[in-house]
Structures are given as structure tokens and as C-alpha cells.
C-alpha positions, -999 to +999 in steps of 0.1 A: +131+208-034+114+195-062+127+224-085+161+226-074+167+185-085+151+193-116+170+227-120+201+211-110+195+182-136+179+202-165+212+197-184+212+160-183+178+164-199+191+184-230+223+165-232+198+137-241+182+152-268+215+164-287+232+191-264+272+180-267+292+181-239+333+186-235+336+155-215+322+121-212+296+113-185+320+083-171+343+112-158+374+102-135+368+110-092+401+131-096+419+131-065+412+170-064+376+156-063+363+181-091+336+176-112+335+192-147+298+191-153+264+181-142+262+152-165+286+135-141+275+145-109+241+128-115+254+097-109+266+110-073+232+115-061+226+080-062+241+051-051+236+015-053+232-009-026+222-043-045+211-059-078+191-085-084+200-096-115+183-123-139+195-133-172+186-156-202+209-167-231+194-182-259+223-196-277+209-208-307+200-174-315+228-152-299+204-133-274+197-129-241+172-113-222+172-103-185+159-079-154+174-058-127+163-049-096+185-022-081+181-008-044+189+031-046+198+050-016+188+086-031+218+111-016+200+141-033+163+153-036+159+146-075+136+131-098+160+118-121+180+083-117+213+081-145+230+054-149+249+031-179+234+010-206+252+004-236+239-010-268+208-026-243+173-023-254+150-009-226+115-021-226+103-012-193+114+008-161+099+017-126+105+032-090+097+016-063+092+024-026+117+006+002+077-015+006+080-028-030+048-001-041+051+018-072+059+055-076+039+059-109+009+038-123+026+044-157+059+034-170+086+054-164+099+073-198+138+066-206+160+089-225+193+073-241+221+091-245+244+069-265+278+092-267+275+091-233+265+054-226+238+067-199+203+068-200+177+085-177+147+077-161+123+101-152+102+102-116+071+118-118+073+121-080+106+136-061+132+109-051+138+121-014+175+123+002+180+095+026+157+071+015+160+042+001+140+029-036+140+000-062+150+004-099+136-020-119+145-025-153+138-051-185+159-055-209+175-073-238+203-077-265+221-095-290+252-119-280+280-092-282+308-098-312+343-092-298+359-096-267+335-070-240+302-071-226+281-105-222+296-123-256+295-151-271+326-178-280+328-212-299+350-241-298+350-269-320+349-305-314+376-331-326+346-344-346+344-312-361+311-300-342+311-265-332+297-257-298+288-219-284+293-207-248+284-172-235+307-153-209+313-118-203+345-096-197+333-063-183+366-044-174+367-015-175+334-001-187+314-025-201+292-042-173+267-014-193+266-043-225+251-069-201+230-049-176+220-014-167+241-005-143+263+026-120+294+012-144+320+028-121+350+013-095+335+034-069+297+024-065+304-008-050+273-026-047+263-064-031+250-087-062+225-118-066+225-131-101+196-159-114+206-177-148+183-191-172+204-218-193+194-257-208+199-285-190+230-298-210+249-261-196+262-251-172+260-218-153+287-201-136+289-168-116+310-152-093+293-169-064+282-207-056+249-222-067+229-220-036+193-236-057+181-241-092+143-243-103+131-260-131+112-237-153+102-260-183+115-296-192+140-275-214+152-245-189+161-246-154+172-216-134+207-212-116+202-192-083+237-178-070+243-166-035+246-131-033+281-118-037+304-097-015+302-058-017+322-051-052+322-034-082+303-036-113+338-044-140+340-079-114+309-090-118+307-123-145+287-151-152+293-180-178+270-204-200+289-234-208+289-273-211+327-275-195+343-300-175+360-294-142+387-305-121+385-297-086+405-295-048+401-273-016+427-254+000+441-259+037+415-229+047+384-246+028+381-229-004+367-249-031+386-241-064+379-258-098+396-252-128+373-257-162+382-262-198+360-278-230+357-313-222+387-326-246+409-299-230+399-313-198+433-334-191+452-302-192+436-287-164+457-304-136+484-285-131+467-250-129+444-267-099+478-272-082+490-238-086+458-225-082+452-241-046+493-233-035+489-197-047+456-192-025+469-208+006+502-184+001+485-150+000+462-161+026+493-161+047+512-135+030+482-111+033+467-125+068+433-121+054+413-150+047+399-151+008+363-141+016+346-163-013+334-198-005+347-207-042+373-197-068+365-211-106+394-211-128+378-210-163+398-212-200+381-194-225+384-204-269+378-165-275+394-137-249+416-110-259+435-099-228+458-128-211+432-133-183+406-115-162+406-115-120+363-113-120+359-123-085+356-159-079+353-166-114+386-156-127+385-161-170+416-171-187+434-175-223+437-210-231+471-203-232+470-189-197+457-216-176+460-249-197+495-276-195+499-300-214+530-318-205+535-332-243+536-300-260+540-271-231+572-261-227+588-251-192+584-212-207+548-221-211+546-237-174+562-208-159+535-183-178+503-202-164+519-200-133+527-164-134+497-155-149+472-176-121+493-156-095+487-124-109+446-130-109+446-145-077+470-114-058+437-093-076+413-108-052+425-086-026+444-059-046+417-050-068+389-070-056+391-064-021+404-025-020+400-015-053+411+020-067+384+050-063+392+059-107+408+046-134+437+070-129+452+049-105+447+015-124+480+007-114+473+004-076+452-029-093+480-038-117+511-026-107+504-047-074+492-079-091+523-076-118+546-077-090+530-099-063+532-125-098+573-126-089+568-123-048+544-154-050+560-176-078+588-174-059+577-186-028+554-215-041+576-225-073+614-215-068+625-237-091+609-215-119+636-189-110+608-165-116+631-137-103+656-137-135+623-125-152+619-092-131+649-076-150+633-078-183+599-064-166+619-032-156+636-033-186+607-033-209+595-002-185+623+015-190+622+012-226+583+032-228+592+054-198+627+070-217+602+078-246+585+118-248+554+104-248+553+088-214+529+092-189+529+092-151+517+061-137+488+080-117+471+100-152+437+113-165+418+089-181+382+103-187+361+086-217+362+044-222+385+044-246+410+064-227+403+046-198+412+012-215+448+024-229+457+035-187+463-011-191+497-003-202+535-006-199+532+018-173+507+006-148+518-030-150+557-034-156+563+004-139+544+001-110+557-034-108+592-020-104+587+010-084+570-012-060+600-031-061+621+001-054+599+007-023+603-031-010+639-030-007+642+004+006+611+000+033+624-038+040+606-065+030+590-066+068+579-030+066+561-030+029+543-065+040+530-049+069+518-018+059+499-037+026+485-054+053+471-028+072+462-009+039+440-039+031+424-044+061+415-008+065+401-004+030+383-040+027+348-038+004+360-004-001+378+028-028+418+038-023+441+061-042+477+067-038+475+089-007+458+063+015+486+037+005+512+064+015+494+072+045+495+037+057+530+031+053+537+065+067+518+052+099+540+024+102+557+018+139+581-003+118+588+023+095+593+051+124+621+029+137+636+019+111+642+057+099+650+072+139+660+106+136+655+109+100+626+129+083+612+106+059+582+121+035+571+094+021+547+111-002+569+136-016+592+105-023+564+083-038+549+115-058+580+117-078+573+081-089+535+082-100+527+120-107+556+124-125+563+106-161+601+095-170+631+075-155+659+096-140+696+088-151+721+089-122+761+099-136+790+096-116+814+114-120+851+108-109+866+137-088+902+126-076+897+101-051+860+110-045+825+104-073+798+123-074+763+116-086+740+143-103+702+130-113+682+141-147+659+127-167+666+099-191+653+104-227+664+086-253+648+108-279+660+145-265+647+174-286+660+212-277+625+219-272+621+193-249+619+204-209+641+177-189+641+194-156+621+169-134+636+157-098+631+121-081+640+103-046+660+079-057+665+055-034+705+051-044+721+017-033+758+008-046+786-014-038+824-006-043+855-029-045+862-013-012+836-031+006+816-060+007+782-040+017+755-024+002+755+014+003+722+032+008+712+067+005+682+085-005+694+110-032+673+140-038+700+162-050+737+158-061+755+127-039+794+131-033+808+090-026+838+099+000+856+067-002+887+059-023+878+031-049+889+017-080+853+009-095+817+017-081+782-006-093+753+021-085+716+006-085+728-029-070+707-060-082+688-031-100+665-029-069+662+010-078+640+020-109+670+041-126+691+041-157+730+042-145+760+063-164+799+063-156+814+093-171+851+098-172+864+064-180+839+050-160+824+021-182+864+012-194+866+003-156+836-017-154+845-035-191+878-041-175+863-057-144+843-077-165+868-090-186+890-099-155+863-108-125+834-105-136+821-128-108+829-097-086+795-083-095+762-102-091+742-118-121+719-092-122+742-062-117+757-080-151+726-079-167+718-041-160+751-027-167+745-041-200+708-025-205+722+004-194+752+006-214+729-001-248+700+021-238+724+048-229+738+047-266+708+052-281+702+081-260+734+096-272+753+091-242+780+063-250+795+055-280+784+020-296+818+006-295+821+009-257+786-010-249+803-039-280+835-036-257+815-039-225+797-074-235+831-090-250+829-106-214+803-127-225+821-152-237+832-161-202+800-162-189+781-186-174+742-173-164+718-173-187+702-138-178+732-114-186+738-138-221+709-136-233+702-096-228+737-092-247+726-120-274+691-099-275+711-067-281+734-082-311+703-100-328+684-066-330+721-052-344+721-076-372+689-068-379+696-040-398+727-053-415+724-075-443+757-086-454+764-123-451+795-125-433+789-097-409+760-121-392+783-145-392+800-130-365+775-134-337+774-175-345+813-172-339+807-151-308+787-174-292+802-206-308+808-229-276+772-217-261+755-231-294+777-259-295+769-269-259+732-269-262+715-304-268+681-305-284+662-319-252+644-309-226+667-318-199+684-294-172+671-267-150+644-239-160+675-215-166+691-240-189+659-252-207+652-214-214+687-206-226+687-236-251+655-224-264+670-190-276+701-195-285+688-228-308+664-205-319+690-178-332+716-202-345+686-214-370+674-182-376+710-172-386+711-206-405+740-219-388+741-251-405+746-277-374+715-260-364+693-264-396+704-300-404+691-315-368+663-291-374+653-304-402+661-340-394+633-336-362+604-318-387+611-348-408+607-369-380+577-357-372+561-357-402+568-392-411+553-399-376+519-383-390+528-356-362+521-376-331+563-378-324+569-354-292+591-328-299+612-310-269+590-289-263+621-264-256+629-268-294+598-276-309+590-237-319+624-237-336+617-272-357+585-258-364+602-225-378+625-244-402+600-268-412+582-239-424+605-225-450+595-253-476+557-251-494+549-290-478+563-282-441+542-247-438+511-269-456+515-294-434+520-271-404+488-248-412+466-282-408+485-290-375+471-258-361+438-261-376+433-293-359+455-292-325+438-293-288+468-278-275+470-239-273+506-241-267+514-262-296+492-241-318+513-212-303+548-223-315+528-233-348+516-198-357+549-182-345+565-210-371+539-204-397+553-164-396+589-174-397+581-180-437+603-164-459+571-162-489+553-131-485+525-148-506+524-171-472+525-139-445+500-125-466+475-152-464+480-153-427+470-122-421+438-129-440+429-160-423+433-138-390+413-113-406+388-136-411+387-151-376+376-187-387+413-209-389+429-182-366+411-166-340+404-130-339+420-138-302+452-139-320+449-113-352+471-089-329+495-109-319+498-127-357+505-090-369+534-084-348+550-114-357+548-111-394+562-076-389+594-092-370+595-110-402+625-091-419+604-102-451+570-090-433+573-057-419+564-037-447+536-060-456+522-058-420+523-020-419+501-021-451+475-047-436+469-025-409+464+006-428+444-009-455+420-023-430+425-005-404+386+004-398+380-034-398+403-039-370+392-009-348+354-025-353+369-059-341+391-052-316+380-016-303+401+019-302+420+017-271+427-018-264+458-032-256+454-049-292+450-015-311+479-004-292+504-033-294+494-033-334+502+004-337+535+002-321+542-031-333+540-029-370+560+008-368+584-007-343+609-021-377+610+015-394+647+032-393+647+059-421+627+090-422+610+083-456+592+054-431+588+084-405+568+107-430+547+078-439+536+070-404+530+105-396+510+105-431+486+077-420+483+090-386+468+124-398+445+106-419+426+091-393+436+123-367+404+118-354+410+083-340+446+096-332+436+123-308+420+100-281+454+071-286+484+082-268+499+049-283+502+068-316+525+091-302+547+066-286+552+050-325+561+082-334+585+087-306+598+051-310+601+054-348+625+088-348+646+074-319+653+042-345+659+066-370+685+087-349+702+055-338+708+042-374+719+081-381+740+079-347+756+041-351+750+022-379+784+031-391+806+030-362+785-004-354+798-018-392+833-005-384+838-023-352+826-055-368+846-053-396+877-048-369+863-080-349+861-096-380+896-092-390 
């Protein structure tokens, strides 16, 4: 037996020593369950039970040392144990029995293999299947730089004193940074961490403090309970000197919310939303949250917008803190969103988390929509549900692209593993969820992810086993009597398969008919379109006050006699809509006449639709232009501002004076009606702040002259006036244009305690018509010392919506575009947004060639980024839409404007 483990292992052995293999060692479990080399299957042979985990920061020297005591059960007779470490530096390893006795006098030899991020340790005597041993490991590193691993982060005082803290942010694959470790969703594992910090810190893990020894008069040890069974990317632990608020919910869960100490009175509202959002998916789920705590902490340095660690879930600043002077009711409703989306991750995610990366979205696409089911029910006057549109929408707009992906896809090495936290797994899976909501019933999908958490609590799922569940349902047997409902062929149309489908109707006489393809807005002839979904179809007619339902799997034939028909009602379904044959002149004409007839929401998608279907080719320009002339009549904010959204992005590419002066006349009385205050509902408060914002971007002169009058305000205030904070981004972005605002501005952000107000500052700062200015921004984010490497991503994509910045952004990122893959990592949602981003403005194909030019100079990069070839895709379909429109989009405003 002892041969065959070593025979079977040999090649681990070379691989260490230089032998290259064709795929990386943290291979997917792919539902097929194959296994492409014997690299990966080491790790199957063992699997861990529970660490023991001590760690000690020093943070006056950016360190830390620690041990790890993991208990093995050995699945395989082998004498080799492989698991993760990256960038960790080993200095001793045994193997002990299950009676704590070691295997070998001598410590054990290690063998890194770095391209891997797996190192081996050797038994001189034959690990035997079924029993049980200990791994026991000392280590040490340096404080990461960047945003993974066990890091460090700074804040500064209002005295000017800069303080350090050390956290870590381990999903996906970097637990390895912080501890040795089987770094996969899979090897679940129970987890009892020890902490090492000075008195004036404090320690935080996922777990309560159950003891802490004092080592020395200078360092005292934090012992944690030992954690539920869970994987390695949730374990975290923090080094701070914070301050806390804290409550309990109705069930006795202690939750605290902590912030830097002068940040600490803007902790109060996410305590409240924190304790209503637990108490609600306690009852929403029927399973009690299983932690005796949940810590709510907001971090000065974190890339992502938070992190659902369990029990210790690690926000943005701007994710978690409210301060009711400078937050604005967008801000409130984000914080809120954003603590229900980490919080609907302690059961999907934490609880029953996916068995590989390929089916991220079973974590994500969950937790992006139970944000809208929960905000709903705890905060309905944040009309969260006006926001789902635009989450579809912006799903839509990746999913019509070439370069798609299905929502379940291979993700094999870290870096591809990290870009599968995408459009797709969030905002699609969001949405198809949706889909499946209102075609199960609400009272059928709440059951069955109830039963599919309770049956896979502490443990792996993939898609099947969700299907399988609902399947199951008695709820869903009755509801679909007498039908034959495969639930997984419908399902697997939606996350094995990439794209959107289009539904047409056509008119027949007195009868429609509905065909499904593919929805591309970039078609090539090369390009195979023949993919089939099972749409559930839903529609409403002027014949009938109901809601029509049918699952449509081939061509649909409507029987009834009507004068117009609204397919995809509410936009429940995940489908683009066409009307051939004079179709959209009925709907324009409905509009135009009653256009109360249809739903807010059905308003809103017939206009997406209309605009997304021109740039696929489908419908000329003028008829979408034609289509949102209602506009002036309406009254909702949702369907104004997707039209006003549409027409600013028009007059983006059109320069000439009194052709943008058009939209300002369009929406005249809507500007005119706006007062700069923060009174009114959310939707009104929301629909000040863009229209305000577009009238002075536009430099409509009402809007500029109380603009200006406000910044001045301010200033002569020495900036403690409060601005609305509905208008305050807006002040700030005309107070910019002049060399004194943006001066005075810049120092505002510099010094500000407020993450929201510093925010609408950097937006302002970007708004800046000097390029000298833009380009000094991007330096100082560059540099990470005035603005945050946090926010170098984000800062790039707004000087490229700069009309003055775009070009100038495009050049950053290629002239440093090995800095910002060292800082922010290839395959981050950073890299990605910053590739897309900055190439998002380009229209002609000399801007084409030069994207494709930089790509193939760093091809090597390229070929592990499928965000590169969305640019690509994104960049010819704007180039094809300025060949296809821009001068039938001229002509009909030249007609308007006669």
C-alpha cells in the first residue's frame, strides 16, 4: 500500500521540482466530477476536520506569525499531505497520531510549489485510510499589501495621527496568505482561532471571545469559541482599536456594528438594519442564525463593497456607515441593501454553500436578489423594487454581448475563479431567480429554498440539488396537475446556456404569434444564434384585465382578437421583447393616449427594450425617439429616468450646442418642478437628484446660478453649511469647474470623516473640465496616499465619463497598466470594471484597432481575462451604432427642433 500512494503521488513530487502542468492544482469539482490530473486529486485523499489556529500581528512591523493544528481524516493510504500556502514561510511541519505522538523524530521536509500555491509534506511512515492524524504547522509572513490575504489598513486621526489595523478578506482563494490551509468551498472544516494582539486592540473573529490570557504586560491572547462547520474563504479575524455600537435581536443574537472611534456616531442606523434584517430571514428562512454573534465591521481599505465572513461580516465604509448630515437617501438605501445582501449570505453561502466556484452564483445570485425580497419587507418606503429593473437591465446589457458566459461556467485557476464575481452571477442570477419566483409562486420558491437549506446545512450544493428540491415540492405538484413540468431542462436553459432570448410577435390577422431566438446586439455571420430557452411567457392584452401565462418552448400562437398585446408583464421574465408589423406604433400610440393602461414597470421595459433593440439592429432609432415622446406626460420616476438615461448617452456623442439643448426643453416642467431640498418621498428625492444633476451638466442656466449660489454658500461657511444631501454631488460638480472651488474641494476630501461626503467630492472633483486637474487625480490614486487605492478603480471610470477624460483615462491604464495589475490583481472585479470602463466611451474603429493593439501586447495577461473580450465586444457594438444611427438620430432632432 505503501507504493501505490507513493506511485499514485509521484507526480505531485516532480511538479514540485519544475514539472509544468496544463491545469492549476485548485481545479473546479465539475459536476461531471472529473479530475484532470493527479496534482488535484491529492487534495481528495485528505480532508479536514478542524484547525486550531493561533496568530500574532505585530503591527509596528507589518508581520505576523502563527501555528496550525489541523486534524486529517486520511481517505487514501499515502504518505503525502497537499494543501495551500501562498506567499507563507514554513519553518516547521509534523504528523501526528489521533494520541498527539509523532510520526517522525525529524521534521518533516516541505516542497513548495508556488504556480500552484500548494506545498507538500512528506511522511516517512504511510498515512493509513480511515484514520484520523494532526498537521502541524509554523509559519510566518509579512502584512499583505492590497486588498487579500491577512492585510494590513490605516486610517488617520482628525489630529492627523495615523493608526494601523490588520483584517483579512480571503474569498475566493486566499485563506492560503494567512494560514496553510485545504483553500477549497468543499473541505468544510470546524475552526478555533487564538489571537495574539496589545492591550489597546482589539481582536475579532468569526466567533465570540470565550477567554483571554495574559501573556506579558504588553500581549494578551484572545481565545474564540470554536466556529460552525464552514469553509476556509469565511474564516476572518480583525486587529483593531474600533468602537462599537451594539443590540440583540428578538431570537438573542448579539450584533454590534464597529467603525474607527470618530466614525463611531455613524454606526447607528446600520445596527437598526442590521438587527430588522436578521429577525426577517430568520422567519423568512425558518432557520434560526446559528452564531451566537454577528459583528458588522467598516473597513478604511477594502476593495469589494463588502464581504459576508461568517459572523464577522467586513464592509466599505461606504457600505455600512450613515451619516444623516451628508448621506443622502441613495446612500441610505445602499447600506441597507448592501447589509441585506451579507446577511441573506449567512445561510445562502454560509450555511449551504456551492461544492466549486462554477456555481458562484448559487452564493450571489441568491444574496443579490434576497437584497430586493428583504428591503422590501423591512424598509418599503425605500421602494427598493424600482431598483430591480435596472439590475436586469444592466444583465441584459453583458448577457446580449458574444462574449457572455453561462451563469454555471469553468473557472479553474485563482484568477479565473475571481472574474466568475460578475454581472452574471450577481444581477443574472438575480433575475432568473426572479423569473422562477413568479412562475413557481412566491409560496412554492419560499418553500422549496427552505427545504434546500435545511437539507444541505454545514454542507456543498450545485444546481441540480436546488432543482431537485423544488422538483420534490408537494406544492409544486399541485400547482402544475396534469402538466409535465421538467424543471431542470427549464432551469438548464438559464445557467448552462449563455445569452438572453428575444421573443417577436408577430401580427397574423386577428391572431400573434411568438417565435424565440437569441438576442445579440453585436450579430456577426459567423456567429451561431441557434440556442432555445423555457421562457416562462406572461402577457396582458387590452382584451383582458389578467395576466396570461404560458411556458413557451417553441413558437406561441395568442388566439384572441386584440388591438395591442404587453409580453413579459412587470418584466417578471428575463427576456428582451420585439413587436414586428406595426407593433411598437401600437404601443407608442397607447402610450401617447393611456399610458396609465400599462404598469410603471411595463413603461420602463418597453423602453429598454425598444433602445436595446436598435442597437441590435432591430428597430429604427426614430421609433424608440417616437416611443418615449410620452414622457412628457409622465409621472413615475422609474420609466423617466430610463428614457432621460437613454437621451443623455445620445447627446453624448453630439456636440453641437443647440442640439443638447433639446433634452432641457424636453424635460422643461420636470427640471422646473424640482426644488433643491431634501424633502418628498425616496422616488422623488432620487428623481431630483438626476434630473438637477443633468440640467447642470447640460449648463442649463437656472440650474448653474443656484448651483453656484449653494457652493458659495458653503464656502463662506468654512464648509460646515449642510448641503441637501440630494443635491450636494451636483453643487459640488459646479463648484469644481473654477481653480479655487476644485482647490478647495480636494482639501474637503482630504480631511472629511464622512465616506459619503468624500464620495460626491471625488465624483465632483472628476466633473472638471482641466485635464491638467483629471490628470493629477489619477496620480494621487496612483499613489494611494490622498485617495485610496480603495478607490483608484472607481476614480478611473469616472474621469473616463469625463467627455474631456476618456482618452486621458485609456492612456493611464495602459501606461501603467503593470502597476495596477500588481495593486489590484488580474481578475478582480477592479481589473475588470477598469478594462471595460475606460474602453466603454470609444465609437470609431481607429479607437477599435487601438484597443485590440494594447490587448495583444499584453496577450499573455489577456488569455486568462474574459473581461477583455467583453471591451472588445462592447467597443464594435458602439462603433456599429454610431455607423447604424448617428445620422438618422441628428435628423430626427433637427425635425424636433424645428
Amino acid at each position: 500500500m505503501v507504493w501505490m500512494g507513493l506511485l499514485v503521488l509521484s507526480p505531485f513530487l516532480v511538479s514540485l521540482v519544475g514539472c509544468q502542468h496544463t491545469q492549476n492544482s485548485s481545479a473546479p469539482t465539475h459536476p461531471a466530477g472529473e479530475h484532470k490530473n493527479n496534482v488535484f486529486l491529492n487534495l481528495r485523499y485528505i480532508v479536514p476536520l478542524h484547525y486550531r489556529i493561533l496568530l500574532h500581528a505585530n503591527l509596528t512591523n507589518l508581520s505576523f506569525t502563527g501555528s496550525v493544528q489541523i486534524q486529517i481524516d486520511v481517505q487514501n493510504n499515502t504518505n503525502w499531505v497537499v494543501l495551500h500556502s501562498k506567499g507563507l514561510q514554513i519553518s516547521k511541519a509534523t504528523i501526528l497520531d489521533q494520541n498527539l505522538s509523532h510520526l517522525s523524530e525529524k521534521v518533516l521536509p516541505v516542497l513548495h510549489n508556488p504556480s500552484h500555491e500548494q506545498i507538500g509534506i512528506f511522511s516517512p511512515r504511510v498515512l493509513s485510510n480511515g484514520q484520523k492524524y494532526f498537521l502541524y504547522i509554523e509559519f510566518g509572513a509579512e502584512l499583505a499589501e492590497g486588498f487579500y490575504g491577512f492585510y494590513k489598513s490605516t486610517y488617520r486621526t482628525s489630529t492627523g495621527e495615523t493608526r494601523t489595523l490588520a483584517l483579512t478578506h480571503f474569498e475566493p482563494t486566499s485563506a492560503r496568505m494567512a494560514f496553510p490551509c485545504f483553500d477549497e468551498p468543499s473541505f468544510k472544516a470546524n475552526f478555533s482561532v487564538r489571537i495574539r494582539r496589545s492591550p489597546e486592540y482589539t481582536s475579532l473573529s468569526n466567533m465570540p471571545v470565550v477567554s483571554t490570557l495574559k501573556i506579558s504586560d504588553d500581549l494578551l491572547e484572545d481565545w474564540f469559541a470554536a466556529s460552525v462547520k464552514m469553509s476556509t474563504y469565511l474564516v476572518a479575524f480583525v486587529i483593531c482599536d474600533f468602537k462599537s455600537v451594539t443590540a440583540t435581536t428578538s431570537s438573542g443574537v448579539q450584533v454590534s456594528i464597529y467603525a474607527t472611534p470618530e466614525k463611531w456616531q455613524q454606526t447607528h442606523y446600520a445596527l437598526e438594519v442590521a438587527v430588522k434584517m436578521l429577525d426577517f430571514y430568520e422567519e423568512y428562512f425558518n432557520i434560526r442564525y446559528p452564531l451566537p454573534k454577528q459583528d458588522l465591521i467598516a473597513i478604511p481599505d477594502f476593495q469589494s463593497g463588502a464581504m459576508e465572513n461568517w459572523g464577522l461580516t467586513t464592509y466599505r465604509e461606504t457600505s455600512l456607515l450613515f451619516d444623516p448630515l451628508t448621506s443622502s437617501v441613495t446612500d441610505k438605501l445602499w447600506v441597507t441593501m448592501v447589509i441585506g445582501h451579507e446577511l441573506a449570505h449567512q445561510w445562502f453561502g454560509n450555511l449551504v454553500t456551492m461544492e466549486w466556484w462554477n456555481d458562484i452564483w448559487l452564493n450571489e445570485g441568491f444574496a443579490r436578489y434576497m437584497e430586493y425580497i428583504s428591503v422590501e419587507a423591512t424598509y418599503p418606503d425605500l421602494k427598493v423594487e424600482e431598483y430591480l429593473l435596472h439590475t436586469c437591465f444592466a444583465a441584459v446589457g453583458h448577457d446580449s454581448l458574444n462574449s457572455s458566459r453561462p451563469i454555471s461556467s469553468s473557472a479553474e485557476n485563482p484568477t479565473q475563479i475571481k472574474e466568475m464575481f460578475d454581472t452574471v452571477s450577481y444581477d443574472k442570477g438575480a433575475c432568473v431567480l426572479h423569473m422562477l419566483r413568479h412562475f413557481l409562486t412566491d409560496e412554492v420558491f419560499q418553500s422549496g429554498i427552505v427545504r434546500y437549506l435545511r437539507k444541505y446545512s454545514y454542507r456543498n450544493a450545485r444546481n441540480q440539488d436546488l432543482w431537485d428540491i423544488l422538483t420534490s415540492s408537494c406544492l409544486l405538484q399541485y400547482l402544475f396537475a396534469g402538466e409535465h413540468l421538467d424543471l431542470t431542462a427549464m432551469m438548464n436553459t438559464w445557467t448552462l446556456q449563455k445569452g438572453i432570448p428575444v421573443v417577436t410577435v408577430t401580427r397574423k390577422g386577428s391572431r400573434l404569434l411568438l417565435r424565440q431566438d437569441r438576442f445579440l446586439r453585436t450579430v456577426l455571420p459567423s456567429d451561431s444564434i441557434c440556442f432555445l430557452w423555457h421562457i416562462p411567457l406572461t402577457f396582458k392584452t387590452d382584451a383582458s384585465s389578467s395576466i396570461h401565462r404560458h411556458l413557451m418552448t417553441t413558437q406561441t400562437d395568442i388566439g384572441e382578437d386584440v388591438s395591442w398585446v404587453k409580453v413579459n408583464t412587470d418584466m417578471t421574465g428575463y427576456y428582451v421583447v420585439h413587436y414586428e408589423d406595426g407593433g411598437w406604433d401600437v404601443i407608442t400610440k397607447l402610450l401617447r393616449e393611456n399610458h396609465t393602461a400599462l404598469s410603471y414597470k411595463d413603461r420602463t421595459h418597453l423602453i429598454h427594450n425598444a433602445f436595446q433593440l436598435v442597437t441590435a439592429g432591430h428597430l429604427p432609432i426614430n421609433k424608440a425617439l417616437d416611443l418615449i415622446g410620452y414622457l412628457r406626460l409622465e409621472t413615475n420616476t422609474v420609466p423617466l429616468l430610463e428614457g432621460l438615461g437613454y437621451l443623455e448617452a445620445f447627446y453624448r456623442l453630439i456636440e453641437k450646442r443647440n442640439e443638447l439643448e433639446y433634452i432641457l426643453q424636453f424635460f422643461r416642467a420636470v427640471i422646473d418642478q424640482q426644488t433643491w431640498s431634501d424633502s418628498g418621498s425616496v422616488s422623488e428625492r432620487r428623481l431630483r437628484s438626476e434630473v438637477l444633476a443633468l440640467a447642470c451638466h447640460l449648463d442649463d442656466p437656472p440650474c448653474l446660478e443656484r448651483a453656484r449660489q449653494n457652493f458659495k454658500d458653503w464656502l463662506q461657511s468654512n464648509r460646515t453649511l449642510s448641503l441637501p444631501t440630494d443635491v450636494a454631488e451636483t453643487v459640488f460638480a459646479v463648484g469644481a469647474q473654477d481653480d479655487h472651488g476644485w482647490a478647495s474641494l480636494l482639501h474637503e476630501y482630504n480631511i472629511s470623516l464622512s465616506a459619503a461626503q468624500k464620495a460626491k467630492i471625488l465624483f465632483a472633483l472628476t466633473c472638471s473640465r482641466d485635464t491638467n486637474k483629471l490628470q493629477r487625480l489619477l496620480e494621487l490614486g496612483l499613489e494611494g496616499k490622498v485617495i485610496r487605492l480603495q478607490d483608484l478603480s472607481s476614480l478611473i471610470l469616472m474621469v473616463a465619463r469625463n467627455p474631456q477624460g476618456y482618452h486621458l483615462a485609456w492612456d493611464f491604464v495602459k501606461e501603467n497598466w503593470d502597476s495596477l495589475v500588481q495593486k489590484l490583481q488580474l481578475g478582480s472585479f477592479c481589473i475588470r470594471n477598469i478594462i471595460i470602463g475606460t474602453t466603454g466611451q470609444f465609437t470609431s474603429p481607429e479607437e477599435l484597432a487601438e484597443v485590440q493593439l494594447f490587448f495583444e501586447s499584453i496577450k499573455e495577461q489577456v488569455s486568462q481575462l474574459r473581461a477583455t473580450q467583453v471591451a472588445l465586444d462592447n467597443v464594435k457594438k458602439n462603433v456599429r451604432w454610431v455607423q447604424r444611427n448617428l445620422e438618422p438620430l441628428k435628423n430626427w432632432l433637427n425635425y424636433q427642433m424645428q
